[in-house]
N, C-alpha and C positions, 0 to 999 in steps of 0.2 A: 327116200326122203333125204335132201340133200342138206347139211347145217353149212354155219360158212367157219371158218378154222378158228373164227375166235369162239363162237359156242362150242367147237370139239376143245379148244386150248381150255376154257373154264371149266367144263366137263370132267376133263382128263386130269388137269390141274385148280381144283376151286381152292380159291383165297376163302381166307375166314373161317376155313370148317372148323366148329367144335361147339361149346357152352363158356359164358362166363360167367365165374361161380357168384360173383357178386352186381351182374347187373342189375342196373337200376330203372329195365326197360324191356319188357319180352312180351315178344308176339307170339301166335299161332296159328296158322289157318291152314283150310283143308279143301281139297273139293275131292268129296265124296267117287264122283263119276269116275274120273279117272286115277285117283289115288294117291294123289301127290300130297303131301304135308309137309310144310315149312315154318320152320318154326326159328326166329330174330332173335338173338338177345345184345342189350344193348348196354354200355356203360356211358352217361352221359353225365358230365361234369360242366358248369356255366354254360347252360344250353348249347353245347357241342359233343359230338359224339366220337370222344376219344377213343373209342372200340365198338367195335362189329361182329359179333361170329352168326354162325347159323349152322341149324340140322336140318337137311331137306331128307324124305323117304318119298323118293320118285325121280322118273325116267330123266335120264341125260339135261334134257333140257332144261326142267323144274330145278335139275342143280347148277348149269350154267349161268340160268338168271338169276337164285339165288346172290350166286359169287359175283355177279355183277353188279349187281343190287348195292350188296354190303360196298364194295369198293366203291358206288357213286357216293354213298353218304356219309362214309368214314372219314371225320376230321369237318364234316357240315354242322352248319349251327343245324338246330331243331328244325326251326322256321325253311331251312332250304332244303331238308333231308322230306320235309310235306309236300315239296312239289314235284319230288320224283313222281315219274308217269309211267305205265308202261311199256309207253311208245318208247321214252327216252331209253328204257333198257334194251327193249326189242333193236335199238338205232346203234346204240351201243356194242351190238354183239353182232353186227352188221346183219339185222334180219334173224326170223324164225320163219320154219311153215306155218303155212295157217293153223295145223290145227295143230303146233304147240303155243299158240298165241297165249291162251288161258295158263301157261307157264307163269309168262311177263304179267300176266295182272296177278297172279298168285302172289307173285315176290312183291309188287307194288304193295297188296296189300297188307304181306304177313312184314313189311317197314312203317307202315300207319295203324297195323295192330300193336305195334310195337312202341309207336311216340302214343298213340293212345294210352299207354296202358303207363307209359312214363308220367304223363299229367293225370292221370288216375291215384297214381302213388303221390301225389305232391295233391291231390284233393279237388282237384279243378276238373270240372265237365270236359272232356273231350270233342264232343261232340260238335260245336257249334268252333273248333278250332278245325279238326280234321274233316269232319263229316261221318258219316255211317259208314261203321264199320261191320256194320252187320250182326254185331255182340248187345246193342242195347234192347231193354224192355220190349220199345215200341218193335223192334224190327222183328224179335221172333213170334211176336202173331200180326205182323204182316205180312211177311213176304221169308221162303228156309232160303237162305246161299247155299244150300248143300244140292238144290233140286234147279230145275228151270219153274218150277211151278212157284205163281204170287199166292 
């Protein structure tokens, strides 16, 4: 499996590792299968996000796009840090293999578990700003994120 030198360079060297004791915005997410957990925190002052750190536990690449991740939305207002994608990251890092692809949505979404949970703390539905994130009512008896199964 070949990466290309900026996913060994984030890898080897990730921006943002750590926690921040007083943010005002922290995500999680997980996928079960392959064991990666990534988890955002965020300090966001006049909906810009003065700080970024992140703890991922999993494989190279789950930490690559992490540290991508944080560095596309670091100093973004809110509204631009939602339209991270995980292509942009994947574009960013010039390319993953396929089947680290599910890295780049990981980190996409443990950055929108994250503005979720910032407008959560300020009392405002998330939902119909971000979309599903997989954490509300309706979604855990519709459909686990943890499974391929609806």
């Amino acid at each position: 499996m070949l990466y290309s030198e900026k996913v060994m360079d984030h890898f080897a060297n990730p921006r943002n590792v750590g926690e921040i004791p007083d943010a005002n915005a922290i995500g999680e997410v997980g996928n079960l299968k392959c064991g990666d957990i990534m988890k955002i925190y965020m300090k966001i002052e006049d909906d810009v996000i003065k700080d970024v750190k992140f703890q991922t536990f999993g494989c190279g690449a789950a930490v690559a796009t992490s540290s991508m991740a944080t560095e596309m939305v670091k100093g973004k207002s809110v509204k631009d840090a939602m339209k991270l994608t995980n292509a942009a990251v994947m574009e960013a890092l010039d390319g993953l293999p396929p089947v680290k692809v599910h890295c780049s949505v990981l980190a996409e979404e443990a950055i929108k578990s994250a503005l979720a949970n910032y407008y959560k703390n300020q009392g405002i539905d998330p939902t119909p700003i971000i979309g599903c994130t997989g954490e509300c009512e309706h979604c855990h008896g519709e459909h686990d994120h943890t499974t391929d199964k609806e």
